[in-house]
TISE-788775 format. One line per field, with one value per residue: residue number from 1; x, y, z of N, C-alpha, C in turn; residue in three letters. Coordinates in nm, 3 decimals. Each point is the difference from the previous one (the first is absolute). Layout:
N
num = [NUM;...]
n.u = [X;...]
n.v = [Y;...]
n.w = [Z;...]
ca.u = [X;...]
ca.v = [Y;...]
ca.w = [Z;...]
c.u = [X;...]
c.v = [Y;...]
c.w = [Z;...]
residuo = [ALA;...]
END
This chain:
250
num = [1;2;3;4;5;6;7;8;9;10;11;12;13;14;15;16;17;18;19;20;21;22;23;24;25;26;27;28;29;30;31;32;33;34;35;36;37;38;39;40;41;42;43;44;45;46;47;48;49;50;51;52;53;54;55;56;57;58;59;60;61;62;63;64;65;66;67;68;69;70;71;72;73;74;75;76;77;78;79;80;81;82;83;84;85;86;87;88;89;90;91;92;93;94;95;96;97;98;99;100;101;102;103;104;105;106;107;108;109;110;111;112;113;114;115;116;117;118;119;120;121;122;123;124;125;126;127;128;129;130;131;132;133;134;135;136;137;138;139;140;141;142;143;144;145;146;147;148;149;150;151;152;153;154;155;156;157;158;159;160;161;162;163;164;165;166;167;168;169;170;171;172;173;174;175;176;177;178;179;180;181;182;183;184;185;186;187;188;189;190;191;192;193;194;195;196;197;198;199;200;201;202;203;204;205;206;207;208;209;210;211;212;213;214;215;216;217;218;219;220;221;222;223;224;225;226;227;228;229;230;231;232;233;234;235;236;237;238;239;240;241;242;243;244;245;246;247;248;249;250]
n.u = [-2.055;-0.039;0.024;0.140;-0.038;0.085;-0.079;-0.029;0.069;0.043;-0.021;-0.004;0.088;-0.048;-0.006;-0.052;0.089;-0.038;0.132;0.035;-0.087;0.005;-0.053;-0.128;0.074;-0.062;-0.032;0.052;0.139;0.060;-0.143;0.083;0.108;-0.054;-0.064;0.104;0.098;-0.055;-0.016;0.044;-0.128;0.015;0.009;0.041;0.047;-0.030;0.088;0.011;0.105;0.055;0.114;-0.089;0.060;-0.009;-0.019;0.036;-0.113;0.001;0.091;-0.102;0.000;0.131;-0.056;-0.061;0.030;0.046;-0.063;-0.045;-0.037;-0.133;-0.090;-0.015;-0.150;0.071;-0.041;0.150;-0.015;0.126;-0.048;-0.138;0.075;0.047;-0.128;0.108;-0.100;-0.040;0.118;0.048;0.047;-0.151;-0.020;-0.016;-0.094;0.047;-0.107;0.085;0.070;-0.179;-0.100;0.110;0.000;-0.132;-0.001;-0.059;0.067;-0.073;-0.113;-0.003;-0.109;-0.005;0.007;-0.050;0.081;-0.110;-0.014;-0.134;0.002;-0.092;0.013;0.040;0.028;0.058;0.021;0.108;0.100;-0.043;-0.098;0.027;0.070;-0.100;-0.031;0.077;-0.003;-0.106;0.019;0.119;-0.090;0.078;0.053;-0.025;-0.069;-0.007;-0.091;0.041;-0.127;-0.023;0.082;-0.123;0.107;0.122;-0.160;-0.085;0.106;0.048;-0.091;-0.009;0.062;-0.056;-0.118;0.105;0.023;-0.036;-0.085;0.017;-0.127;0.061;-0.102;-0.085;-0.021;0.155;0.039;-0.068;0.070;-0.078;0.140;-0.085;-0.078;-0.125;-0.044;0.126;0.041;-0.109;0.077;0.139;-0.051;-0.141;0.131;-0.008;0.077;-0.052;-0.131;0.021;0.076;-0.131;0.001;0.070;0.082;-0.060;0.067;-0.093;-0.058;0.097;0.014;-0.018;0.039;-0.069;0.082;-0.151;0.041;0.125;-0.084;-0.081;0.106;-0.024;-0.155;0.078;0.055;0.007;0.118;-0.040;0.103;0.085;0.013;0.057;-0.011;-0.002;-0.110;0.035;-0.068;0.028;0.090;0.005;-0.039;0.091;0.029;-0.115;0.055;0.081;0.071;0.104;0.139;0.010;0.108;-0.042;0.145;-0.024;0.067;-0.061;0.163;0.005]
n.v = [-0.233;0.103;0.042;-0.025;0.127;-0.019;-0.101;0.015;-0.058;-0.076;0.119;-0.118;-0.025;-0.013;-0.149;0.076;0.088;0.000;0.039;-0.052;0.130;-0.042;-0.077;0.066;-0.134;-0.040;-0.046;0.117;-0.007;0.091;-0.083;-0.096;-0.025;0.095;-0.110;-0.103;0.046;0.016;-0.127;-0.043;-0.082;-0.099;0.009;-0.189;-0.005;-0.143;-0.041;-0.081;-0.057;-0.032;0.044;0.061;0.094;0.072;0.037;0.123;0.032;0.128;0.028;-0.081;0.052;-0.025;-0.006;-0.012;-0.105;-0.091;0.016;-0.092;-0.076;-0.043;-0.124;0.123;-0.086;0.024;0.038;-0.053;-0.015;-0.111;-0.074;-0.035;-0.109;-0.069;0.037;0.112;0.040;0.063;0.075;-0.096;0.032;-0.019;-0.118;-0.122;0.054;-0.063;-0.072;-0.102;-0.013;0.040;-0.117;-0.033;0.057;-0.035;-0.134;0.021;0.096;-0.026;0.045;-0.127;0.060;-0.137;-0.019;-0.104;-0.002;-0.026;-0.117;0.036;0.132;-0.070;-0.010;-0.104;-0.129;-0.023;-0.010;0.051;-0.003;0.105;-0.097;-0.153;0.015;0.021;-0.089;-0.016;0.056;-0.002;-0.150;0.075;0.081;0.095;0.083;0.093;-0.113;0.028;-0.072;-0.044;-0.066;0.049;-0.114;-0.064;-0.100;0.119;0.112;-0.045;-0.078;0.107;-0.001;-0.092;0.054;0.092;-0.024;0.059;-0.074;0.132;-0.024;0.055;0.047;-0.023;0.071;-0.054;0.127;-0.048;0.079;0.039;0.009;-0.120;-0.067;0.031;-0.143;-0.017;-0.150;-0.047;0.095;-0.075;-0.148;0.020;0.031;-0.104;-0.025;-0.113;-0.006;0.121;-0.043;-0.070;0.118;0.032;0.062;0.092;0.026;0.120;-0.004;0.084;-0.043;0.130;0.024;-0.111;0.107;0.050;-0.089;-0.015;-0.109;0.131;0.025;-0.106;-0.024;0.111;0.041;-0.118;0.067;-0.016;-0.012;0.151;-0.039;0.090;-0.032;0.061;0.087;0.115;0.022;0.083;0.076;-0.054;0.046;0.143;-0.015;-0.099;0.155;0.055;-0.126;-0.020;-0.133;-0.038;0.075;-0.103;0.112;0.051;0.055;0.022;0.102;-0.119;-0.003;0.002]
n.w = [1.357;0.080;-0.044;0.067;0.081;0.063;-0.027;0.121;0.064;-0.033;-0.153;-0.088;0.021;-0.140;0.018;0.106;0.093;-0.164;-0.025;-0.040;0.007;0.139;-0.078;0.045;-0.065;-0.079;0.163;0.011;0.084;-0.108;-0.107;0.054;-0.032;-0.176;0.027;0.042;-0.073;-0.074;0.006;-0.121;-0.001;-0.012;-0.115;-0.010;-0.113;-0.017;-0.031;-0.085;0.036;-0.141;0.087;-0.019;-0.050;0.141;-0.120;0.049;-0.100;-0.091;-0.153;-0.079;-0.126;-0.072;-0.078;0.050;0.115;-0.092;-0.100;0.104;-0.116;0.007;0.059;0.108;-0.016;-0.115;0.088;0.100;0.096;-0.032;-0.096;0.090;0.109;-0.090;0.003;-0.049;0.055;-0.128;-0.051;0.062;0.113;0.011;0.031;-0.004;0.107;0.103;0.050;0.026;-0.108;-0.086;0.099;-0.047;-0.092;-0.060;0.080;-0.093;-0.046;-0.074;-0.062;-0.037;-0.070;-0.011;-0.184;-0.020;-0.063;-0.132;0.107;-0.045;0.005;0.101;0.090;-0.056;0.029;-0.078;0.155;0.140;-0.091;-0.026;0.004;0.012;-0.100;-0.072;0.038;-0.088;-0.112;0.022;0.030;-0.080;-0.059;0.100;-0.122;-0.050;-0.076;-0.136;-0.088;-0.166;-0.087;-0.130;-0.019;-0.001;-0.044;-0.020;0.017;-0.007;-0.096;-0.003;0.009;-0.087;-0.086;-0.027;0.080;0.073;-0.138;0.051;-0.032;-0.086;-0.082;-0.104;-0.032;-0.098;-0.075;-0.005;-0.026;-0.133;0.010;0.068;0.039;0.036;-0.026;-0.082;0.031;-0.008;-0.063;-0.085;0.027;-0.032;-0.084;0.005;0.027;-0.006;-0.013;0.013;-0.035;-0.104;-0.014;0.045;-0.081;0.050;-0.087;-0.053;-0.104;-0.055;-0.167;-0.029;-0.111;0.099;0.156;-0.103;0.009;-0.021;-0.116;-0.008;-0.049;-0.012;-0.009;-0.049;-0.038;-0.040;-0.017;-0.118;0.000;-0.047;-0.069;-0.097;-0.169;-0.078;0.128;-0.131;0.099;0.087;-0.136;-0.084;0.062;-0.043;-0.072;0.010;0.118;-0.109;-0.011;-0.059;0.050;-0.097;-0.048;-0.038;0.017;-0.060;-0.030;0.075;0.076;0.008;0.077;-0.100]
ca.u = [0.101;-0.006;0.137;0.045;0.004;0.081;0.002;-0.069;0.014;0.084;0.030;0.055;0.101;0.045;0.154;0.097;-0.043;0.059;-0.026;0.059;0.105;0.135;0.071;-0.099;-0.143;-0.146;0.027;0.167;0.027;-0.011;-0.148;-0.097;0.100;-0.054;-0.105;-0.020;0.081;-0.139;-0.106;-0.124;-0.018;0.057;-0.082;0.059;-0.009;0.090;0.008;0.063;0.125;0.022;-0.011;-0.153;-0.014;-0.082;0.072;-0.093;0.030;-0.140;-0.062;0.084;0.087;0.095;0.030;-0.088;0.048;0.135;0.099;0.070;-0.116;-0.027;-0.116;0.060;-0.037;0.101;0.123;0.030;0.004;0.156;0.011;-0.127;0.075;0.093;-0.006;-0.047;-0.110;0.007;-0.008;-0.025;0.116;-0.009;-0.018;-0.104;0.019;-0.105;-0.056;0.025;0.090;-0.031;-0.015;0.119;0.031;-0.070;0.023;-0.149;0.004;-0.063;-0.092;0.042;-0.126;0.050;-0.057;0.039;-0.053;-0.063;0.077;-0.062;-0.026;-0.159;-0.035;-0.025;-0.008;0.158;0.100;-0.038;0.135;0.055;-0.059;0.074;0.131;-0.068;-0.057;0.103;0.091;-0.094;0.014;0.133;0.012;-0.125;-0.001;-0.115;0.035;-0.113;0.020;-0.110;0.020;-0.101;-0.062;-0.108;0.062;0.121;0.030;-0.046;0.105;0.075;-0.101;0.047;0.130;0.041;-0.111;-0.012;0.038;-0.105;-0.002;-0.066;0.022;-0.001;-0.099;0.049;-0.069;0.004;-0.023;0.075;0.166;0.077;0.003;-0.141;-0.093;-0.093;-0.047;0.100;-0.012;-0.104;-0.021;0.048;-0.052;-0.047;0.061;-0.125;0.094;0.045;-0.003;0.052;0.116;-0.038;0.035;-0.054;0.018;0.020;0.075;-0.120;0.031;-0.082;-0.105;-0.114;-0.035;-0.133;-0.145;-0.085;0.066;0.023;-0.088;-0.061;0.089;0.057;-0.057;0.021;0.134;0.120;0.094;0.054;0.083;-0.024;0.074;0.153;-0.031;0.124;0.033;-0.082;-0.183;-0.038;-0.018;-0.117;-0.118;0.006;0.000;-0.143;-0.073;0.124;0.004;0.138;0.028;0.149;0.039;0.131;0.012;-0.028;0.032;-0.157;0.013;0.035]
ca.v = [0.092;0.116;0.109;0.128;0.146;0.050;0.040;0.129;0.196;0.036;-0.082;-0.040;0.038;-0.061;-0.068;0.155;0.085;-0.017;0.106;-0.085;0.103;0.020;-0.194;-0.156;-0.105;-0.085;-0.108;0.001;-0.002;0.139;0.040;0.004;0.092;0.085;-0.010;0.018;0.078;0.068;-0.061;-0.043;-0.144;-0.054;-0.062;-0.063;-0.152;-0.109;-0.135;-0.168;-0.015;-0.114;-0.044;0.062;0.106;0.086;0.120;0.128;0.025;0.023;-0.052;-0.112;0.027;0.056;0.129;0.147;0.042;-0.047;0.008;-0.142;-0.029;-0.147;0.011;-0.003;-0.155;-0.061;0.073;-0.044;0.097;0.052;0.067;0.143;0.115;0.060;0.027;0.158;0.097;0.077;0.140;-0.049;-0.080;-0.071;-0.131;-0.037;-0.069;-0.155;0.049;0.031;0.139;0.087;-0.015;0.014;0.132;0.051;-0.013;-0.006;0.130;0.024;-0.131;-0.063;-0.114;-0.084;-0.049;-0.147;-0.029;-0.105;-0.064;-0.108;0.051;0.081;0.036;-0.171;-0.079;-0.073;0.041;-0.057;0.035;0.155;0.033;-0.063;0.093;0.117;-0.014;-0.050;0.130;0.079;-0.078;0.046;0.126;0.030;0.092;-0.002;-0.044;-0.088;-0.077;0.036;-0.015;-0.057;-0.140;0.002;-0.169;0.048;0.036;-0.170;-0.038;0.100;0.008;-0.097;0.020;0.080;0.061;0.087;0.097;0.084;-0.044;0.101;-0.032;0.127;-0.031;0.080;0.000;-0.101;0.062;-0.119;0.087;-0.079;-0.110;-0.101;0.001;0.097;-0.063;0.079;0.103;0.015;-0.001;0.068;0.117;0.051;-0.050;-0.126;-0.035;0.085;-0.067;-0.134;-0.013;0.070;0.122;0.118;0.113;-0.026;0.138;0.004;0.084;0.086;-0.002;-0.058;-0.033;0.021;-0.126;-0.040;-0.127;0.040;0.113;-0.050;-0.089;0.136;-0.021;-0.129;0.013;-0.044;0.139;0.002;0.068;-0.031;0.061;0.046;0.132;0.069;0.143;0.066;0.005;-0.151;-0.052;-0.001;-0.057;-0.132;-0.036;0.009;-0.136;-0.051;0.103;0.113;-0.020;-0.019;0.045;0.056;0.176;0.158;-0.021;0.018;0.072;0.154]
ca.w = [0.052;-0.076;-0.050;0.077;0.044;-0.099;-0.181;-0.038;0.049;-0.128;-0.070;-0.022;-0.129;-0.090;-0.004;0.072;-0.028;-0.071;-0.140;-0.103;-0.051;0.098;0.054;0.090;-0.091;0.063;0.016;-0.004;0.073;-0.029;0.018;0.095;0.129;0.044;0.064;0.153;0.030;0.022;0.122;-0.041;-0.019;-0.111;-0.067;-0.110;-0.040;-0.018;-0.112;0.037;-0.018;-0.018;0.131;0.035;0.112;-0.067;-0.060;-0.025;-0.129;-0.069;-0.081;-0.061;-0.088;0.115;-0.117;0.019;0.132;-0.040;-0.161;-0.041;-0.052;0.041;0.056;0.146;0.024;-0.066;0.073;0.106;0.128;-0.001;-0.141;0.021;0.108;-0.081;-0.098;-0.001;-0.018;-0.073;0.030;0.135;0.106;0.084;-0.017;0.005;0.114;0.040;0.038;0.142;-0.004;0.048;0.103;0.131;-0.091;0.055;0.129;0.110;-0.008;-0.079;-0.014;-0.134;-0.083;-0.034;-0.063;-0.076;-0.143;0.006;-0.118;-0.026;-0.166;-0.042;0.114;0.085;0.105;-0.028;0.067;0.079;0.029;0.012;0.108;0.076;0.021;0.066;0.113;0.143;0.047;0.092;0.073;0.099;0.027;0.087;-0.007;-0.039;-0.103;-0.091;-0.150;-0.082;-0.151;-0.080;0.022;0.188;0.032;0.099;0.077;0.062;0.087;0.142;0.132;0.055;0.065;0.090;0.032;0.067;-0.135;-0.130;-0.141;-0.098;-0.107;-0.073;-0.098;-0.171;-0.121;-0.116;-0.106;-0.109;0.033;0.074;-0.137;0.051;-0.088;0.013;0.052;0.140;0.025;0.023;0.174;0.123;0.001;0.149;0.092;0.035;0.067;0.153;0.150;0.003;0.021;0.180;-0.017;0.021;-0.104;-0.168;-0.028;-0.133;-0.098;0.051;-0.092;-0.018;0.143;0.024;-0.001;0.120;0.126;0.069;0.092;0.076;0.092;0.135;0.059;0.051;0.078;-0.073;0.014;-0.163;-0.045;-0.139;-0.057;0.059;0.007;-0.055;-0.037;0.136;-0.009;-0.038;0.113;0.082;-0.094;0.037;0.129;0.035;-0.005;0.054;0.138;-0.035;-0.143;-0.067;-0.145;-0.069;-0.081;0.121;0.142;0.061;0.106;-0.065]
c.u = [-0.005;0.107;0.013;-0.026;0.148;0.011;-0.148;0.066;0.124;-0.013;0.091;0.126;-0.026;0.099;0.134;-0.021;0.147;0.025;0.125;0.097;0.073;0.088;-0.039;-0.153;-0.063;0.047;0.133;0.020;-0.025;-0.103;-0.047;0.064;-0.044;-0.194;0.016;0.072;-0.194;-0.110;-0.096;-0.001;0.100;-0.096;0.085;-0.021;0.072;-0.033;0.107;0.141;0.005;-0.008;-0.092;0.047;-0.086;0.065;-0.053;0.018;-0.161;-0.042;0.033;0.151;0.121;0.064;-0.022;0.123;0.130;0.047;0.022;-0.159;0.009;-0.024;0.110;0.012;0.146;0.191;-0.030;-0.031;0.155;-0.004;-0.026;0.059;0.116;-0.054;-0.080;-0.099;0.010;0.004;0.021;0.135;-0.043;-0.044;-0.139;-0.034;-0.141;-0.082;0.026;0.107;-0.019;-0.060;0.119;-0.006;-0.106;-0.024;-0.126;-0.058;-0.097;-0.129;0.049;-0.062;0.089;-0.081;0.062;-0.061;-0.021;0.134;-0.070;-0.010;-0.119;-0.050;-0.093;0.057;0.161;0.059;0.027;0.195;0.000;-0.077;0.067;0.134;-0.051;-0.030;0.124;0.109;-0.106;-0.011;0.066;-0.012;-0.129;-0.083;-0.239;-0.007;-0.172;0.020;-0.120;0.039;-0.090;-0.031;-0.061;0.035;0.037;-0.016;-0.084;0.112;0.058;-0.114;0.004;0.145;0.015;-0.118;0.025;0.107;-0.100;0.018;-0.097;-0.002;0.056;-0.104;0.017;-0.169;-0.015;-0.027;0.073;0.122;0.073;-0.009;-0.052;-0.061;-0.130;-0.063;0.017;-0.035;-0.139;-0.064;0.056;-0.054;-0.050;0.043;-0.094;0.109;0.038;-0.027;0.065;0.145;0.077;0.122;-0.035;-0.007;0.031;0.117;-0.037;0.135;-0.068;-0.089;-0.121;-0.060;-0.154;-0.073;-0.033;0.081;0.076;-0.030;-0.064;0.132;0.080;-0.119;-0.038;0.109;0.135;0.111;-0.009;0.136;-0.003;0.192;-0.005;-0.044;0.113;-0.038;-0.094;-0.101;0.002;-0.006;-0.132;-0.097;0.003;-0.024;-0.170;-0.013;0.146;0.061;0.126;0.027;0.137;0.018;0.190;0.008;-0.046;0.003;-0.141;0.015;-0.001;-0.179]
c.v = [0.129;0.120;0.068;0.105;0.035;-0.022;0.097;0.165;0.103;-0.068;-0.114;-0.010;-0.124;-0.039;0.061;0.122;0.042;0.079;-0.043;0.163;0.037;-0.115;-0.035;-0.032;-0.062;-0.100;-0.036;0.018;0.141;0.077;-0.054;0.121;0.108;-0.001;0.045;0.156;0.125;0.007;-0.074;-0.164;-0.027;-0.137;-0.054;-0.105;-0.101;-0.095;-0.107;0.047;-0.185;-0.146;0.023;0.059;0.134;0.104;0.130;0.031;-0.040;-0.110;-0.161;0.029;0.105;0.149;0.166;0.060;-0.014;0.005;-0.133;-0.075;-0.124;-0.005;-0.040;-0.162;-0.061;0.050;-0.047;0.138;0.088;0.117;0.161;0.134;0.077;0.102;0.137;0.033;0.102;0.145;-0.005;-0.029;-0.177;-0.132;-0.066;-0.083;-0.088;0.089;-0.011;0.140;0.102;0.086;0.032;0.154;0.088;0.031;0.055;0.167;0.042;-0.145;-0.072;-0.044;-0.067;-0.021;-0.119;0.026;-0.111;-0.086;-0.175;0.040;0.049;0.013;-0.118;-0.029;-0.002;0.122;-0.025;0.005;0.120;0.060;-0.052;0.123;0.166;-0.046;-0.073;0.141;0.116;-0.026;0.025;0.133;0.060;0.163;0.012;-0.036;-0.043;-0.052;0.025;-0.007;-0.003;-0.103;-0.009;-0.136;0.037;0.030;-0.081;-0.046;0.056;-0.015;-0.128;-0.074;0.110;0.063;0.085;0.180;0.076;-0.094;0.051;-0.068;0.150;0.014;0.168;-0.018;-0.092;0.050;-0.146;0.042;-0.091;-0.114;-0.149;-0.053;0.098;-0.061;0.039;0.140;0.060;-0.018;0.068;0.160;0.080;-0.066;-0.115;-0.047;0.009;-0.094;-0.146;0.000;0.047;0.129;0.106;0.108;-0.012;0.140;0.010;0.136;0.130;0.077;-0.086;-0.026;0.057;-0.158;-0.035;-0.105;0.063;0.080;-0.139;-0.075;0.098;-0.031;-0.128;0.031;-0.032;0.175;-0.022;0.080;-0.017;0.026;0.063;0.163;0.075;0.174;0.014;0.003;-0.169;-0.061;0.062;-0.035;-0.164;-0.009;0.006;-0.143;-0.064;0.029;-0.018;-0.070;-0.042;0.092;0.040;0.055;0.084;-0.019;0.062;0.141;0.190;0.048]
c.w = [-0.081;-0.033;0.148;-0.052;-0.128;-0.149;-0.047;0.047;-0.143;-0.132;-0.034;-0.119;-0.112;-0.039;0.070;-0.098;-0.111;-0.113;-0.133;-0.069;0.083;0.026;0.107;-0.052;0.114;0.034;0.103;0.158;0.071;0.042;0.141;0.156;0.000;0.006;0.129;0.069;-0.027;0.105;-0.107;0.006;-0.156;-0.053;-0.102;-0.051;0.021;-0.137;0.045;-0.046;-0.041;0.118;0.113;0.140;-0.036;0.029;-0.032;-0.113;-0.055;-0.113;-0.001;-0.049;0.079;-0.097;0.051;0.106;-0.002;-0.099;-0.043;-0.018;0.104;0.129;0.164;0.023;-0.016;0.070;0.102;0.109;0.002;-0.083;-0.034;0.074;-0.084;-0.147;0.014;-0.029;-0.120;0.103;0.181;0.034;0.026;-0.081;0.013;0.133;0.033;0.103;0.196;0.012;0.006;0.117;0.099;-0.034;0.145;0.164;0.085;-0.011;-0.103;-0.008;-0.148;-0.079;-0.120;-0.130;-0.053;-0.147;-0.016;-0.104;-0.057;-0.189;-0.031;0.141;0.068;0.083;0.006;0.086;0.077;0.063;0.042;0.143;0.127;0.050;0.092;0.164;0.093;0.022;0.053;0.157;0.114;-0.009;0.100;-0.041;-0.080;-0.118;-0.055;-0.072;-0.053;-0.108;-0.102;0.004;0.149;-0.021;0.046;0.115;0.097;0.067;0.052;0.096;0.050;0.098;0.169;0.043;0.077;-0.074;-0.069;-0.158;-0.107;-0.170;-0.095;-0.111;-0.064;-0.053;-0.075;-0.162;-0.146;0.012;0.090;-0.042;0.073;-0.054;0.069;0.121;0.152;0.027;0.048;0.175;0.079;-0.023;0.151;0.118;0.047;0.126;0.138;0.142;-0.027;0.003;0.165;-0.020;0.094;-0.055;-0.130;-0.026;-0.115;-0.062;0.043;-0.083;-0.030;0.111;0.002;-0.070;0.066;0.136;0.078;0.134;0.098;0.040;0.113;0.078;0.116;0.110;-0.032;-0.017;-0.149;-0.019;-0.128;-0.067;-0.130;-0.004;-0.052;0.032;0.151;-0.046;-0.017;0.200;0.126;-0.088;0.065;0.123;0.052;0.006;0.060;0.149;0.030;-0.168;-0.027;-0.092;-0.060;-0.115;0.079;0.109;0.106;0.145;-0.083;0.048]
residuo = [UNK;UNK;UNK;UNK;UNK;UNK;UNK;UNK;UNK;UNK;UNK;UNK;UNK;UNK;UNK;UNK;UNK;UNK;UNK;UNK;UNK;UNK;UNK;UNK;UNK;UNK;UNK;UNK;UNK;UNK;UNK;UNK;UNK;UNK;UNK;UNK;UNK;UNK;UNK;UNK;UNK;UNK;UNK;UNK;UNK;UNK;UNK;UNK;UNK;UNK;UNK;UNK;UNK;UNK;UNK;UNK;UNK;UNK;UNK;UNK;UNK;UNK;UNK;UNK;UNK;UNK;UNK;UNK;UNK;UNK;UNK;UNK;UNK;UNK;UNK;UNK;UNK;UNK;UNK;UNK;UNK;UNK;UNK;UNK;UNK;UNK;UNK;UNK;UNK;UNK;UNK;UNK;UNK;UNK;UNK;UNK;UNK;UNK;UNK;UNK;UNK;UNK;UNK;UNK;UNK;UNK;UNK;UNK;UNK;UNK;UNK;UNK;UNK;UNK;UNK;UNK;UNK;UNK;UNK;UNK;UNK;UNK;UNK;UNK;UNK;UNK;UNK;UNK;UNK;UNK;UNK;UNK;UNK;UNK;UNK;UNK;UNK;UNK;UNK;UNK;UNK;UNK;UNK;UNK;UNK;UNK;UNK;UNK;UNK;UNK;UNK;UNK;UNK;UNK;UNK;UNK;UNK;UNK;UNK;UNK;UNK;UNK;UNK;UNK;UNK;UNK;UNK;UNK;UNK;UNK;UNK;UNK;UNK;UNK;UNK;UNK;UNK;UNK;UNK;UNK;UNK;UNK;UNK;UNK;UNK;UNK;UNK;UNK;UNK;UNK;UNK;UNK;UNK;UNK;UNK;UNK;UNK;UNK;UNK;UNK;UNK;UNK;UNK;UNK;UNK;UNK;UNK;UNK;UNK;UNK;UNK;UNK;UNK;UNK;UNK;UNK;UNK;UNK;UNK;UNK;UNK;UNK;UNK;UNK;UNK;UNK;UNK;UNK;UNK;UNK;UNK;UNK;UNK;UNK;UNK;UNK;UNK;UNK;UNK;UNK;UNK;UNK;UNK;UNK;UNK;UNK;UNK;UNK;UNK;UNK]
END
């Protein structure tokens, strides 16, 4: 299943379209209202809610976004909904909530964080939750993740769901072992997870593997684009860009 038309005709917004010095963060109800209120795709994450829901929200750790240390995993869904966004009006929402949010008006690339720890086998909840609240939504929707288990099982789950890996440089900077990092390097993955798309680091979209999987027919998108040149520079190989910090329409 290959990417609708529309997650190509507009950039995409990072985690929405988001600016933390006006009070709309990443991630947020906020960031995404004003995605759509733009015309742009939205692009987010999910992680586990104790009670394994899935929950929009970037890091493990709940410090950065919240002030409040300790790992989202360890918080109820109730709990989550109740708990302020830094510098934000808004809360922490599930992921059918955001879908209702959305309503079909914008395209939604979906990321699952890996929640195996190294990008193995151990998953298989977050995906389940992902695929029954997609289930009920008719609007344009993808998935995608560094881990290719994950994204294996979403295809499994839902073959008629775009399903994408996210691949990286992999630079020592990721807290991978080397071994790991070393494979997923050149994406080995792509056809065993029956992927159609990759969303490549964009500083590293001139590797070869990339170039021959466009050439295959695979849609490349990449992240995270921060500046119009960085984006037309990504758009000679890429064939659109998640970004953010600049308003790609200026």
């Amino acid at each position: 299943m290959t990417l609708p038309a529309s997650f190509l005709a507009r950039p995409i917004a990072h985690r929405g379209f988001h600016n933390r010095e006006i009070g709309v963060v990443e991630n947020s109800r906020d960031a995404f209202q004003a995605a759509i209120d733009a015309g742009f795709g939205i692009e987010c994450d999910l992680q586990l809610s104790v009670d394994d829901k899935a929950m929009v929200f970037h890091d493990y750790d709940m410090r950065r976004l919240t002030g409040s240390p300790g790992p989202i995993r360890q918080r109820s869904a109730e709990e989550l909904a109740k708990t302020q966004l830094t510098d934000s009006a808004n809360t922490i929402d599930t992921l059918p909530a955001l879908l209702e949010q959305v309503a079909g008006r914008v395209p939604v690339l979906i990321e699952l964080k890996d929640q195996d720890g190294a990008m193995g086998p151990n998953i298989g909840i977050l995906e389940v939750r992902v695929a029954e609240a997609l289930r009920q939504y008719s609007g344009d929707a993808a998935v995608m993740s560094f881990n290719p288990h994950s994204a294996a099982r979403m295809k499994s789950l839902m073959p008629d769901i775009p399903c994408g890996i996210v691949t990286s440089a992999y630079s020592r900077d990721w807290p991978l072992p080397e071994h790991v990092r070393d494979h997923l390097r050149d994406i080995p993955d792509f056809e065993r997870s029956r992927a159609s798309f990759i969303s490549h680091e964009v500083g590293d979209l001139d590797r070869p593997r990339v170039r021959t999987l466009k050439e295959q027919g695979a849609t490349i998108l990449c992240w995270t684009v921060k500046s119009q040149e960085q984006a037309d520079q990504a758009l000679k190989i890429a064939d659109n860009i998640t970004f953010e910090g600049f308003d790609p329409r200026s």
